[in-house]
HTML snippet that shows the backbone in 3Dmol.js (N, CA, C, O; Angstrom):
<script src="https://3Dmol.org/build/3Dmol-min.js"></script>
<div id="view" style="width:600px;height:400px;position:relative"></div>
<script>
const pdb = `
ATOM      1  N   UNK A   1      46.013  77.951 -32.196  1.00  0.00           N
ATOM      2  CA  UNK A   1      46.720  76.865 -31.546  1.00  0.00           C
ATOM      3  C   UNK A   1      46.584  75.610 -32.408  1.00  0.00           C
ATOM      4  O   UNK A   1      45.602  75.438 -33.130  1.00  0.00           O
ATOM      5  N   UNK A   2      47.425  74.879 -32.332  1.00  0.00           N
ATOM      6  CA  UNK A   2      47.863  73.415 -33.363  1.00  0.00           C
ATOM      7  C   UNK A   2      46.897  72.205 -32.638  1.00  0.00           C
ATOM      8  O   UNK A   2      46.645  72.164 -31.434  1.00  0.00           O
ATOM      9  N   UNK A   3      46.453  71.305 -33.586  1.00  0.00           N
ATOM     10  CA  UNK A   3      45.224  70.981 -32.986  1.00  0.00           C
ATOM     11  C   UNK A   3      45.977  69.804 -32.154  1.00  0.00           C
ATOM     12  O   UNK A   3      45.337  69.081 -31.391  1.00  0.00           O
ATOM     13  N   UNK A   4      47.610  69.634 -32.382  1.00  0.00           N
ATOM     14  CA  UNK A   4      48.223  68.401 -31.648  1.00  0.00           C
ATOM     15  C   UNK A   4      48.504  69.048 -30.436  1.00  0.00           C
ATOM     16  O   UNK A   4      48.444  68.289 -29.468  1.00  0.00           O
ATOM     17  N   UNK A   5      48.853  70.460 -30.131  1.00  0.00           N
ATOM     18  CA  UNK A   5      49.282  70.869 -28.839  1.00  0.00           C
ATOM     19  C   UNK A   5      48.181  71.097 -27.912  1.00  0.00           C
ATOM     20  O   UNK A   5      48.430  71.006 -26.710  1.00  0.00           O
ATOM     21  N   UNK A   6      46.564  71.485 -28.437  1.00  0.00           N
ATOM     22  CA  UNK A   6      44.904  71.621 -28.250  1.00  0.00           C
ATOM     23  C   UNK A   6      45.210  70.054 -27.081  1.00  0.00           C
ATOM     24  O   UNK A   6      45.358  69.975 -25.861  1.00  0.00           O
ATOM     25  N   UNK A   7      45.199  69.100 -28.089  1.00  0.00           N
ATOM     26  CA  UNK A   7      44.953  67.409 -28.000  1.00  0.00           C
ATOM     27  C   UNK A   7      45.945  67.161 -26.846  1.00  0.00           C
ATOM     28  O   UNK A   7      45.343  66.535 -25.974  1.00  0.00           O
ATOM     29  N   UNK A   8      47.259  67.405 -26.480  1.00  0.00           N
ATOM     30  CA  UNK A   8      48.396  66.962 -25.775  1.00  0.00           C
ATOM     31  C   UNK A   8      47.832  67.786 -24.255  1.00  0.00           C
ATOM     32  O   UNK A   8      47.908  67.284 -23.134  1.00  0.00           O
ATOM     33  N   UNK A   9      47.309  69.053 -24.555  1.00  0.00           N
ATOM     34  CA  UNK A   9      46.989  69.484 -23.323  1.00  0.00           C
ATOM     35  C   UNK A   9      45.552  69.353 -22.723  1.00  0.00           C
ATOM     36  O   UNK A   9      45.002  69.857 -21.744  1.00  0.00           O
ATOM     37  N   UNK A  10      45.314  68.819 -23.315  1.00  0.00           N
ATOM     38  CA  UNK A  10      43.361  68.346 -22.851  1.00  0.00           C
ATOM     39  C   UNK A  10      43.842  66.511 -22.238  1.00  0.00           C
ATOM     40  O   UNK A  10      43.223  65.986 -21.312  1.00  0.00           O
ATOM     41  N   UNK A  11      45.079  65.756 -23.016  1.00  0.00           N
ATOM     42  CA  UNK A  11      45.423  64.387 -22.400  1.00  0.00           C
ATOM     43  C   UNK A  11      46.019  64.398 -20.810  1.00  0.00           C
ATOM     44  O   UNK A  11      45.787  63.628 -19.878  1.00  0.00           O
ATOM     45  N   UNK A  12      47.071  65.855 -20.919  1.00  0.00           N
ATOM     46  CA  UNK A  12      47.919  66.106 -19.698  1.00  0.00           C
ATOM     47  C   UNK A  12      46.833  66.468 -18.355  1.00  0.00           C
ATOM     48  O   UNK A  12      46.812  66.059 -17.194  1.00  0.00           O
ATOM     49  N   UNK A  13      46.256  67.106 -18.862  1.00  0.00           N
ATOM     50  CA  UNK A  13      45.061  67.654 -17.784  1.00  0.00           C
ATOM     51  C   UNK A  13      44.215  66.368 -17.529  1.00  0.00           C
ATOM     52  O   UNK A  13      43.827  66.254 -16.367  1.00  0.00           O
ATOM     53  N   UNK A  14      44.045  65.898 -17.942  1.00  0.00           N
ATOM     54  CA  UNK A  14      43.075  64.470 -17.552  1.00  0.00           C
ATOM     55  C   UNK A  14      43.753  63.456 -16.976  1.00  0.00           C
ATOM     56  O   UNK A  14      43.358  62.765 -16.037  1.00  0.00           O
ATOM     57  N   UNK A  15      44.969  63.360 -17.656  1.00  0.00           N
ATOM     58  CA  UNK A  15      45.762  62.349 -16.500  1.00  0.00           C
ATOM     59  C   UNK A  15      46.207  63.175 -14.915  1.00  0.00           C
ATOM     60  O   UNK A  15      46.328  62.617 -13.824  1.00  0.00           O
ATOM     61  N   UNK A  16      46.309  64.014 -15.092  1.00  0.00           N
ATOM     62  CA  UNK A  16      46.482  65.214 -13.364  1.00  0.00           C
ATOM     63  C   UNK A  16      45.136  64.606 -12.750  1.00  0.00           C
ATOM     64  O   UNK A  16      45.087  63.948 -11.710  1.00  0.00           O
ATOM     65  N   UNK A  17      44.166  64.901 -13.483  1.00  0.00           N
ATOM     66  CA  UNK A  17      42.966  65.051 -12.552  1.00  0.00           C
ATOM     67  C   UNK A  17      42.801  63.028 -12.704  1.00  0.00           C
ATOM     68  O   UNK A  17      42.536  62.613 -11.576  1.00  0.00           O
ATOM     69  N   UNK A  18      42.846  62.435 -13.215  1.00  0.00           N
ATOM     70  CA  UNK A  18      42.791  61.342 -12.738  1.00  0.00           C
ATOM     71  C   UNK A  18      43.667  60.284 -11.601  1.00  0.00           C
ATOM     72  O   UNK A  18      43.296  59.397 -10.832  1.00  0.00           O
ATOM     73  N   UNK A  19      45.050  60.906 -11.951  1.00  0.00           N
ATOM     74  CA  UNK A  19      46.237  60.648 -10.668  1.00  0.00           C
ATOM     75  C   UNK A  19      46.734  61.231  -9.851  1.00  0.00           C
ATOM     76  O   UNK A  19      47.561  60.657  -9.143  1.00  0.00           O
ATOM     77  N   UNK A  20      46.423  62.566  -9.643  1.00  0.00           N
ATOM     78  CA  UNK A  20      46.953  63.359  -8.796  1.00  0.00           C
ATOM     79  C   UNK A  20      48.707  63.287  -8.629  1.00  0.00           C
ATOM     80  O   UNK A  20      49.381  63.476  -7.617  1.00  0.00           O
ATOM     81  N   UNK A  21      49.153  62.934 -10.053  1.00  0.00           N
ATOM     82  CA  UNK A  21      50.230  63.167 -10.153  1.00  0.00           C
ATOM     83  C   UNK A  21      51.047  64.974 -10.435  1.00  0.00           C
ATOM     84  O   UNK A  21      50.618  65.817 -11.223  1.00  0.00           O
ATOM     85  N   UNK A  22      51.955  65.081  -9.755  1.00  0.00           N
ATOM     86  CA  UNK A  22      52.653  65.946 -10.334  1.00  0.00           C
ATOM     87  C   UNK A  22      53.458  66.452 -11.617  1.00  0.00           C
ATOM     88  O   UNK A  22      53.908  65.577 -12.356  1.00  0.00           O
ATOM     89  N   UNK A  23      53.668  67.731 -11.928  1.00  0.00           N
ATOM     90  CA  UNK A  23      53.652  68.143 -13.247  1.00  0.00           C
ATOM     91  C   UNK A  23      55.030  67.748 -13.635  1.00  0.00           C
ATOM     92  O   UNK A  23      55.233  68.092 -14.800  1.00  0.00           O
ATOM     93  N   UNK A  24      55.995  67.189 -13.130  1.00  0.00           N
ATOM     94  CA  UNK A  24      57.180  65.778 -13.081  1.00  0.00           C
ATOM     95  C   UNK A  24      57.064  65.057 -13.817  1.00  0.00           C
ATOM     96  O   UNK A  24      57.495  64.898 -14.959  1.00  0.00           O
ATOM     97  N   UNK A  25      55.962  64.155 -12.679  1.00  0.00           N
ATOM     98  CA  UNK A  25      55.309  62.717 -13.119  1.00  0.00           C
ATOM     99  C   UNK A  25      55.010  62.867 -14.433  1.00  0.00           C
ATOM    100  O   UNK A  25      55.646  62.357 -15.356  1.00  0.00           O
ATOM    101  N   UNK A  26      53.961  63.623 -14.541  1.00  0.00           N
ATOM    102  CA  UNK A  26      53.076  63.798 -15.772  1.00  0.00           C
ATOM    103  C   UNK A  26      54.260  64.053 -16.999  1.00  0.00           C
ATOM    104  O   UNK A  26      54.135  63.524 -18.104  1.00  0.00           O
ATOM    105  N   UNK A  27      55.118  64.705 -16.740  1.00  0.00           N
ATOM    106  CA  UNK A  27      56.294  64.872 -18.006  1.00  0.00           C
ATOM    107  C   UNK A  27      56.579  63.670 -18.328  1.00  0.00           C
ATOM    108  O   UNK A  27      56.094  63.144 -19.329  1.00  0.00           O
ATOM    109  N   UNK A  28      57.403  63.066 -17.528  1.00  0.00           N
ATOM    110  CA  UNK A  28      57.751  61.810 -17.495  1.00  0.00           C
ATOM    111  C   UNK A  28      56.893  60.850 -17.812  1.00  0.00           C
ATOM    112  O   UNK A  28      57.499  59.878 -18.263  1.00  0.00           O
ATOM    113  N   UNK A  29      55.778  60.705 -17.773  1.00  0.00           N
ATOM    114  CA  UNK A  29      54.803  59.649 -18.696  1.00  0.00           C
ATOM    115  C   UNK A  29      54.755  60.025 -20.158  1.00  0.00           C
ATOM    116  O   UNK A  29      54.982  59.328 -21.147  1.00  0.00           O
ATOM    117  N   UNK A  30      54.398  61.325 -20.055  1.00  0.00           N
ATOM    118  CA  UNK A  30      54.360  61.893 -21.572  1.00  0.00           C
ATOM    119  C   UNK A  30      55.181  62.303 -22.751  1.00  0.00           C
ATOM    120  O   UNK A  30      54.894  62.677 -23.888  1.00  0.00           O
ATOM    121  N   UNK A  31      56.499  62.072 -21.986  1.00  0.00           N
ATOM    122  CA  UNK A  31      57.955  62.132 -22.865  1.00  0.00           C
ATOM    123  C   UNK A  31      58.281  63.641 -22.917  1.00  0.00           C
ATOM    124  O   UNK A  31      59.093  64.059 -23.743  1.00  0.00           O
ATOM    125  N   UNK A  32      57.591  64.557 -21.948  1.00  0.00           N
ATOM    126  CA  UNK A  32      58.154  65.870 -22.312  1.00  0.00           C
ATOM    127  C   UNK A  32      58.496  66.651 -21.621  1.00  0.00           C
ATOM    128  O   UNK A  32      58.627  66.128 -20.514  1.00  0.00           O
ATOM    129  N   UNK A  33      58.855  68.138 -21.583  1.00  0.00           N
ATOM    130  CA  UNK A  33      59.790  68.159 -20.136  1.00  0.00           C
ATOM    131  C   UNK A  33      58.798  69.180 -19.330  1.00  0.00           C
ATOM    132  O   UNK A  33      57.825  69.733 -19.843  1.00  0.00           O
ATOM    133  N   UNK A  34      59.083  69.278 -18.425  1.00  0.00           N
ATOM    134  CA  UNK A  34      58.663  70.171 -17.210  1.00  0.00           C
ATOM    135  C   UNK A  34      57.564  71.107 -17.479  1.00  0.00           C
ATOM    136  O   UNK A  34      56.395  71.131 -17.092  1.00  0.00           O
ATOM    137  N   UNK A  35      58.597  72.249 -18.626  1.00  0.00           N
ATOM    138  CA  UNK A  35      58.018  73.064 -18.584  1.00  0.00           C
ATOM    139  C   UNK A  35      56.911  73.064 -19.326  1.00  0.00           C
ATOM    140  O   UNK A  35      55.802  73.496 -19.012  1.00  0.00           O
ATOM    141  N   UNK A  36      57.381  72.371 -20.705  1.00  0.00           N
ATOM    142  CA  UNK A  36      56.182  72.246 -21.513  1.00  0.00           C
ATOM    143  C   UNK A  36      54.796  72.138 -21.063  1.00  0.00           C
ATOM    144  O   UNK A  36      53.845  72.669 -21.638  1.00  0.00           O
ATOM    145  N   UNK A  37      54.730  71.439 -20.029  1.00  0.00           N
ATOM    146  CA  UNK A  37      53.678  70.442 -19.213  1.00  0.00           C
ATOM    147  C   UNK A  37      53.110  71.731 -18.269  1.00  0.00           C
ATOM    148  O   UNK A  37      51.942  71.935 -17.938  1.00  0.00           O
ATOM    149  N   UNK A  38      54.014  72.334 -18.022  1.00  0.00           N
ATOM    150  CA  UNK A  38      53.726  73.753 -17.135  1.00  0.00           C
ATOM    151  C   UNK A  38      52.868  74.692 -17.897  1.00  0.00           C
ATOM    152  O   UNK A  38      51.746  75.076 -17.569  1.00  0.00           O
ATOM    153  N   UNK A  39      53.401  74.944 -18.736  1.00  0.00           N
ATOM    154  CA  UNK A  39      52.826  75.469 -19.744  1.00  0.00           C
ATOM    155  C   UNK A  39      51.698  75.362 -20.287  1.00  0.00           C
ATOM    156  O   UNK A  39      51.048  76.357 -20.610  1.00  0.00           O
ATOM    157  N   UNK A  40      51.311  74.223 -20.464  1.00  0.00           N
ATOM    158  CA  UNK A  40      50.051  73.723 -21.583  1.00  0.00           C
ATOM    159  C   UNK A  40      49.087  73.908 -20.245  1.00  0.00           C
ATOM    160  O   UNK A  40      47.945  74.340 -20.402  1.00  0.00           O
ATOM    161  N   UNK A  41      49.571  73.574 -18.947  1.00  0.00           N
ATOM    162  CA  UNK A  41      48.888  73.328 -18.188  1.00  0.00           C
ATOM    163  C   UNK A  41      48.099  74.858 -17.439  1.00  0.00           C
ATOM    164  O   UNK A  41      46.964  74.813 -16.964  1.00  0.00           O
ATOM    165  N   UNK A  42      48.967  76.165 -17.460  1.00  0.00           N
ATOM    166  CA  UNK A  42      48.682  76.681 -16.426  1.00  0.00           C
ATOM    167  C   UNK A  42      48.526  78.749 -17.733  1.00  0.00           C
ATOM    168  O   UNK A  42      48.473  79.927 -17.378  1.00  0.00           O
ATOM    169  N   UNK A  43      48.517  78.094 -19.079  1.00  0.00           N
ATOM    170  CA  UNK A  43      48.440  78.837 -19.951  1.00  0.00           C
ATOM    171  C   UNK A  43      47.731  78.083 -21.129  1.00  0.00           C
ATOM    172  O   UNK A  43      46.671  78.704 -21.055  1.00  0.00           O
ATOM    173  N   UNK A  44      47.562  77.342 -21.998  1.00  0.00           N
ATOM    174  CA  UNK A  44      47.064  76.718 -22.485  1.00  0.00           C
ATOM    175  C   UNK A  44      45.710  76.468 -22.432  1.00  0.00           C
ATOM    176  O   UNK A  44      44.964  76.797 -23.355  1.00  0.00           O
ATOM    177  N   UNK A  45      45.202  75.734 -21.107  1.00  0.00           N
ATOM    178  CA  UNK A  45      44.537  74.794 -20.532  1.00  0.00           C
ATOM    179  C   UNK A  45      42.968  76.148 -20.749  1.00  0.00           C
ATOM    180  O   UNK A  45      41.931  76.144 -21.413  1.00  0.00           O
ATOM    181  N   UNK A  46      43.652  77.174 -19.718  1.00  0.00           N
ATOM    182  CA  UNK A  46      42.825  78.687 -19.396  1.00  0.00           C
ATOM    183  C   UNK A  46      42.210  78.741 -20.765  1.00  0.00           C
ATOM    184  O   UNK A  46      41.011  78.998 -20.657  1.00  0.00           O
ATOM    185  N   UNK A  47      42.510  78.623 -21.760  1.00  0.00           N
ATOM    186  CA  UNK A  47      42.083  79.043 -23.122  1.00  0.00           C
ATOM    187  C   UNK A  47      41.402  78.292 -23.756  1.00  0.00           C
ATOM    188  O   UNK A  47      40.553  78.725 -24.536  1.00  0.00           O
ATOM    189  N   UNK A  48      41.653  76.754 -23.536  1.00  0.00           N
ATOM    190  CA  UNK A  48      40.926  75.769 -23.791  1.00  0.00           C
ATOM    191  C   UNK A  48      39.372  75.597 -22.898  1.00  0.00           C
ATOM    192  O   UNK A  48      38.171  75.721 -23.139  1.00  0.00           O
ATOM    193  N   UNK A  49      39.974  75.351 -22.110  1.00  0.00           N
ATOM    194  CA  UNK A  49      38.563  74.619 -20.862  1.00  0.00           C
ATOM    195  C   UNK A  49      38.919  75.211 -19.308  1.00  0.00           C
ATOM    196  O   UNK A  49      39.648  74.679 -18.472  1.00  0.00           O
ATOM    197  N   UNK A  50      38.199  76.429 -19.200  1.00  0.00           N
ATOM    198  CA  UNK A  50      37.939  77.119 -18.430  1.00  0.00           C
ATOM    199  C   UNK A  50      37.683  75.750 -16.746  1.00  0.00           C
ATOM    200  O   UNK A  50      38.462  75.720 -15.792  1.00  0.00           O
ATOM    201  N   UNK A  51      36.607  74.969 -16.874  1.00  0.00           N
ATOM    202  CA  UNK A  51      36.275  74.365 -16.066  1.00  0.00           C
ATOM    203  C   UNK A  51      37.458  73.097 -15.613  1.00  0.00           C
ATOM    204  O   UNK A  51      37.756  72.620 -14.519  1.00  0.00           O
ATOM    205  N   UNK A  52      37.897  72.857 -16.878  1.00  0.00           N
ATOM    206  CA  UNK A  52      39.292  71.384 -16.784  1.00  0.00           C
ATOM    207  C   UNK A  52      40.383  72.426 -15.734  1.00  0.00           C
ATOM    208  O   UNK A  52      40.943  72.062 -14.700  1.00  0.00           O
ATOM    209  N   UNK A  53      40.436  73.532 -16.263  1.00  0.00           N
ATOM    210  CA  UNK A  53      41.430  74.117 -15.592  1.00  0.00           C
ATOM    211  C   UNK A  53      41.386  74.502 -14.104  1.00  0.00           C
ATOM    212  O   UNK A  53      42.353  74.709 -13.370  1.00  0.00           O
ATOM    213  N   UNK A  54      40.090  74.556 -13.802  1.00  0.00           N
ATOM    214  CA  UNK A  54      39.836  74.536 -12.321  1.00  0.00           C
ATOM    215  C   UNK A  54      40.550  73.391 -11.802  1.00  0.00           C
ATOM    216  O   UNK A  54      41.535  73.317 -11.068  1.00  0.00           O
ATOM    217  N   UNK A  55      39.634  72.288 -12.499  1.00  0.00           N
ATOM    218  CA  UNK A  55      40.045  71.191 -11.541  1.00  0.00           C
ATOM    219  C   UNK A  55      41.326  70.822 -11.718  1.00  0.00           C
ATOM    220  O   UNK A  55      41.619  69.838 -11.038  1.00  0.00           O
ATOM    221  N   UNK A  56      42.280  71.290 -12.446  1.00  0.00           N
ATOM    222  CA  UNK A  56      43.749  70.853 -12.881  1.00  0.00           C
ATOM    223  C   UNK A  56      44.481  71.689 -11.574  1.00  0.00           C
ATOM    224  O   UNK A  56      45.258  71.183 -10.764  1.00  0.00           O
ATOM    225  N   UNK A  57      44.134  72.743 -11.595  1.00  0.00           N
ATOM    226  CA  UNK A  57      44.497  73.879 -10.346  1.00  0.00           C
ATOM    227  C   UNK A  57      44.282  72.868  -8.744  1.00  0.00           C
ATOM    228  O   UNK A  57      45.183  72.564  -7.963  1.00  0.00           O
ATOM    229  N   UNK A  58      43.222  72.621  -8.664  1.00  0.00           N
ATOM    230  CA  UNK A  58      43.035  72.156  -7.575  1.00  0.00           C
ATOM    231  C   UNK A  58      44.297  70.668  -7.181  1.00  0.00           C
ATOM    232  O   UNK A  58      44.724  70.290  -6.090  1.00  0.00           O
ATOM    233  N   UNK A  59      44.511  70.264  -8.264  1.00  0.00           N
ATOM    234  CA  UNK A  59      45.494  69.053  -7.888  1.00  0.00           C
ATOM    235  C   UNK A  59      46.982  70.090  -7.555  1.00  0.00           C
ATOM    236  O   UNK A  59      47.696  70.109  -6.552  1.00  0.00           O
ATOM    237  N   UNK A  60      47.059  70.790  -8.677  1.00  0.00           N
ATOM    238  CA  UNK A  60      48.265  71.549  -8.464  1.00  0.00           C
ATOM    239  C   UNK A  60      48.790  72.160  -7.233  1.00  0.00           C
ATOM    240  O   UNK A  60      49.944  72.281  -6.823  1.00  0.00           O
ATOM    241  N   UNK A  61      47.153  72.671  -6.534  1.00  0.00           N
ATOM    242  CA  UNK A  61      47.818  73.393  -5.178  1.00  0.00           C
ATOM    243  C   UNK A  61      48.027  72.696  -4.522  1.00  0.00           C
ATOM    244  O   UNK A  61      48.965  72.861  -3.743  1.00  0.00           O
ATOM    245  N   UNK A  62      46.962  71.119  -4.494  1.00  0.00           N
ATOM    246  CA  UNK A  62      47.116  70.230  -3.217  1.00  0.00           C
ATOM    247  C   UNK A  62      48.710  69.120  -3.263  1.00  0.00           C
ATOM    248  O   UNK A  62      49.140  68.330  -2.423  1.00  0.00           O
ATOM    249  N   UNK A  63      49.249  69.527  -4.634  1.00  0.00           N
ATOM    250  CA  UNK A  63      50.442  68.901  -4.846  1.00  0.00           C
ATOM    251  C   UNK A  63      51.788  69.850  -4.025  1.00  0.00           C
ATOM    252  O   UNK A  63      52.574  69.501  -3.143  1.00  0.00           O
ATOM    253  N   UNK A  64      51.622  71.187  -4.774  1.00  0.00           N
ATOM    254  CA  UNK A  64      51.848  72.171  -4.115  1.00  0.00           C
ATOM    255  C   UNK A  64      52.516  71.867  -2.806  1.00  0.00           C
ATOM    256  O   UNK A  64      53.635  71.668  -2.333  1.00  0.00           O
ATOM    257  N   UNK A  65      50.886  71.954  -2.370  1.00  0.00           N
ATOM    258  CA  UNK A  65      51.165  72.427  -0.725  1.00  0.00           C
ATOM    259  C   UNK A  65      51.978  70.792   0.249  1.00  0.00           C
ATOM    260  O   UNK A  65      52.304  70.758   1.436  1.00  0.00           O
ATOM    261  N   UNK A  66      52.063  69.937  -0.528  1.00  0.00           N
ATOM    262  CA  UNK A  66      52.767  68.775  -0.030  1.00  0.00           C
ATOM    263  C   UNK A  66      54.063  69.079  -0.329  1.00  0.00           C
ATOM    264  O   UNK A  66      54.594  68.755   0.734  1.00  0.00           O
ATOM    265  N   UNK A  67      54.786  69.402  -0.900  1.00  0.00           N
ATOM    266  CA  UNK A  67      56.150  69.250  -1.675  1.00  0.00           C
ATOM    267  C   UNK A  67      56.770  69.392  -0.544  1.00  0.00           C
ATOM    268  O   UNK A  67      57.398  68.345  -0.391  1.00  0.00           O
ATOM    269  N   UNK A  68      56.967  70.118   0.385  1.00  0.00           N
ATOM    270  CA  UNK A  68      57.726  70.238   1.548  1.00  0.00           C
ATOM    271  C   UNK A  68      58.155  68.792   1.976  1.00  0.00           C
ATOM    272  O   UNK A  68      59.267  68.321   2.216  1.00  0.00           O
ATOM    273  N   UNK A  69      56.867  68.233   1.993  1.00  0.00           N
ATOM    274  CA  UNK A  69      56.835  66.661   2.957  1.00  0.00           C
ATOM    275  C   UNK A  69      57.275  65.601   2.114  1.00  0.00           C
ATOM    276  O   UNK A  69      58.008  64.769   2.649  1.00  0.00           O
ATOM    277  N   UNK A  70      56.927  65.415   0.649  1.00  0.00           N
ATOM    278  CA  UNK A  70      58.095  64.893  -0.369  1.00  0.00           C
ATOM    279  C   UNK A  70      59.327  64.761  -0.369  1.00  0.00           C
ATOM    280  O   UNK A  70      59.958  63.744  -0.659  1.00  0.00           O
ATOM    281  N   UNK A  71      59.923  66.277   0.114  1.00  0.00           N
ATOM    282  CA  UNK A  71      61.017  66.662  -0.232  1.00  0.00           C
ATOM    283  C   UNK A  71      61.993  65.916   1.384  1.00  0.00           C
ATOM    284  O   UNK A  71      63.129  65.490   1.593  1.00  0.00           O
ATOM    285  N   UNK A  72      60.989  66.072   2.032  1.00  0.00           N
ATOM    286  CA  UNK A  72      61.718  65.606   3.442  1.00  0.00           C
ATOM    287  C   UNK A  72      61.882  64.204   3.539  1.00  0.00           C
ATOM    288  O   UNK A  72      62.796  63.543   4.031  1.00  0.00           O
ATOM    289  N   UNK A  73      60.842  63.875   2.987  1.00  0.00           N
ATOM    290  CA  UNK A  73      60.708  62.134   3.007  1.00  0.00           C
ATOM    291  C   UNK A  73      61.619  61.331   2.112  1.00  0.00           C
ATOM    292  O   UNK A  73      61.699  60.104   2.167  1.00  0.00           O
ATOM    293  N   UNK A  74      62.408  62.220   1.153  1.00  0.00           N
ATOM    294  CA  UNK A  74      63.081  61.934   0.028  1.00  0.00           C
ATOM    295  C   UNK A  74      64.707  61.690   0.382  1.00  0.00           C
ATOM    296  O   UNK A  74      65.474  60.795   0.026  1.00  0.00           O
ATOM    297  N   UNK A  75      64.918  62.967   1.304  1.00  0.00           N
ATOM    298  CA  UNK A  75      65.999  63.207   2.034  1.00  0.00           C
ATOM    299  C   UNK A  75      66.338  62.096   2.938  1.00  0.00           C
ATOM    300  O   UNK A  75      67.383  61.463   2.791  1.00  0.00           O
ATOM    301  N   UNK A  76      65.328  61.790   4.044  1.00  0.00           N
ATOM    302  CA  UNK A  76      65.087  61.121   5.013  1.00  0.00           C
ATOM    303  C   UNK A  76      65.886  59.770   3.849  1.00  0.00           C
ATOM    304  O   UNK A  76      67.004  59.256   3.862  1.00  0.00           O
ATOM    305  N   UNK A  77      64.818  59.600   3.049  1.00  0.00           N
ATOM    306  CA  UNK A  77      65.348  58.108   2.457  1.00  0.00           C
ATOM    307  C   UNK A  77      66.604  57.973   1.861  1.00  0.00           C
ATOM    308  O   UNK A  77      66.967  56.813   1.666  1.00  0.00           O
ATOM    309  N   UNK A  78      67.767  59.363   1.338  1.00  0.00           N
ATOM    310  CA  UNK A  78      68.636  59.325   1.027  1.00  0.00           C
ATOM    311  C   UNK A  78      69.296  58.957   2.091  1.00  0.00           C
ATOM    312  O   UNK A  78      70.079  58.076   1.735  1.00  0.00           O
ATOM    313  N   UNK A  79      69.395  59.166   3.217  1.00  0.00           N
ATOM    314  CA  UNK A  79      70.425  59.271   3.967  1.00  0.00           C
ATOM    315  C   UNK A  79      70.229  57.718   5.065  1.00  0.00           C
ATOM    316  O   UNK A  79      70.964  57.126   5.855  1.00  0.00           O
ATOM    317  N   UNK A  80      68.974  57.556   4.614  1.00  0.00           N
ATOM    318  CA  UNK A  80      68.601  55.901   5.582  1.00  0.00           C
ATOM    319  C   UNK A  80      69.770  54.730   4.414  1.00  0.00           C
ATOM    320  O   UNK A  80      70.649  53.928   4.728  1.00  0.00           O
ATOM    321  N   UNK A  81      69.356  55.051   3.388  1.00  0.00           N
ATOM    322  CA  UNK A  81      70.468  54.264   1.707  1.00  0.00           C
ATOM    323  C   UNK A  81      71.548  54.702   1.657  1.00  0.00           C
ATOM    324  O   UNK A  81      72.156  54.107   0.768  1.00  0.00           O
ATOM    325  N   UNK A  82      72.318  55.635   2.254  1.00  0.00           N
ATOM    326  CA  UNK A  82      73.848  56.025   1.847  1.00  0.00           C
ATOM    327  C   UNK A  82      74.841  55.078   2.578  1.00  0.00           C
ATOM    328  O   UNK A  82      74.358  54.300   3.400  1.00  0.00           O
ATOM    329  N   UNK A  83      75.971  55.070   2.393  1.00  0.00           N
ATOM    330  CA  UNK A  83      77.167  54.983   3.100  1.00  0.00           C
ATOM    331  C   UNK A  83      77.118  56.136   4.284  1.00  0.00           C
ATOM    332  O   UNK A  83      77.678  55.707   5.293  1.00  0.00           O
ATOM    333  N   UNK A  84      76.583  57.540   4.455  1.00  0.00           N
ATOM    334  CA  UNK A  84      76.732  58.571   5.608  1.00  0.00           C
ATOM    335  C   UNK A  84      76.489  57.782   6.383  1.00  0.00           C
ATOM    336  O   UNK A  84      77.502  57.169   6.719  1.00  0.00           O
ATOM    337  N   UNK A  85      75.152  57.304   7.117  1.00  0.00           N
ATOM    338  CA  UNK A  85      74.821  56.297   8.019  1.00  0.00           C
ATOM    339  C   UNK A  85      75.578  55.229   8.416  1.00  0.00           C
ATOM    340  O   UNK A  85      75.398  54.668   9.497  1.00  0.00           O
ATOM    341  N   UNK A  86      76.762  54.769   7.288  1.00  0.00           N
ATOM    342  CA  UNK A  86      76.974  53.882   8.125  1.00  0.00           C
ATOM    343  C   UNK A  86      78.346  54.353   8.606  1.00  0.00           C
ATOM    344  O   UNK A  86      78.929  53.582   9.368  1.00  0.00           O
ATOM    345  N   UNK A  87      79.039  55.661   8.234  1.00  0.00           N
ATOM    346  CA  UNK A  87      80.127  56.345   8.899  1.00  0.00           C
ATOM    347  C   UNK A  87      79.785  56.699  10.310  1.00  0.00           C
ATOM    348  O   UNK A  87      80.680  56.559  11.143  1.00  0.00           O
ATOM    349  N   UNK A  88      78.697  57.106  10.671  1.00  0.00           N
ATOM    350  CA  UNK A  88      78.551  57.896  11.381  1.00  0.00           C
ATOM    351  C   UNK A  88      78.643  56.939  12.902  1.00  0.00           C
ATOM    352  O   UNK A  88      78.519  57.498  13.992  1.00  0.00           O
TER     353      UNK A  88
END
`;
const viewer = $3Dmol.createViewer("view");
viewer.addModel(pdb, "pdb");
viewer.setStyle({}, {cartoon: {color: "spectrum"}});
viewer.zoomTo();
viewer.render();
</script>
């Protein structure tokens, strides 16, 4: 492994476990896309630091297991900001 992709995925994992941001977010700070970030994170990481990867997991599921309520709250706010609301 390239010691810049080693370095990019030991930074990505530390900002997760410091913000409990999602693997989105985390693209989006880091200029790169989704998957990459998926990747380094949930293949990479395992190979690197056994223990980082625990705790990277643990944000992941608890991000995870919210997305439902994101996703509703997101909606909710589309439709409070549209023109629909005010047809209706």
């Amino acid at each position: 492994m390239k010691a810049y992709i080693k370095e990019r995925t030991i930074q990505t994992a530390n900002y997760i476990i410091e913000t409990n941001n999602t693997i989105r977010q985390t693209a989006e700070v880091f200029n790169l896309s989704k998957s990459t970030v998926h990747n380094d994170l949930s293949k990479r990481l395992q190979k690197i630091d056994t223990k980082l990867m625990g705790q990277v997991q643990k944000v992941l599921d608890k991000n995870f297991s919210e997305k439902h309520i994101r996703g509703g709250l997101s909606t909710k706010r589309k439709y409070e900001n549209s023109s629909v609301k005010e047809k209706c």
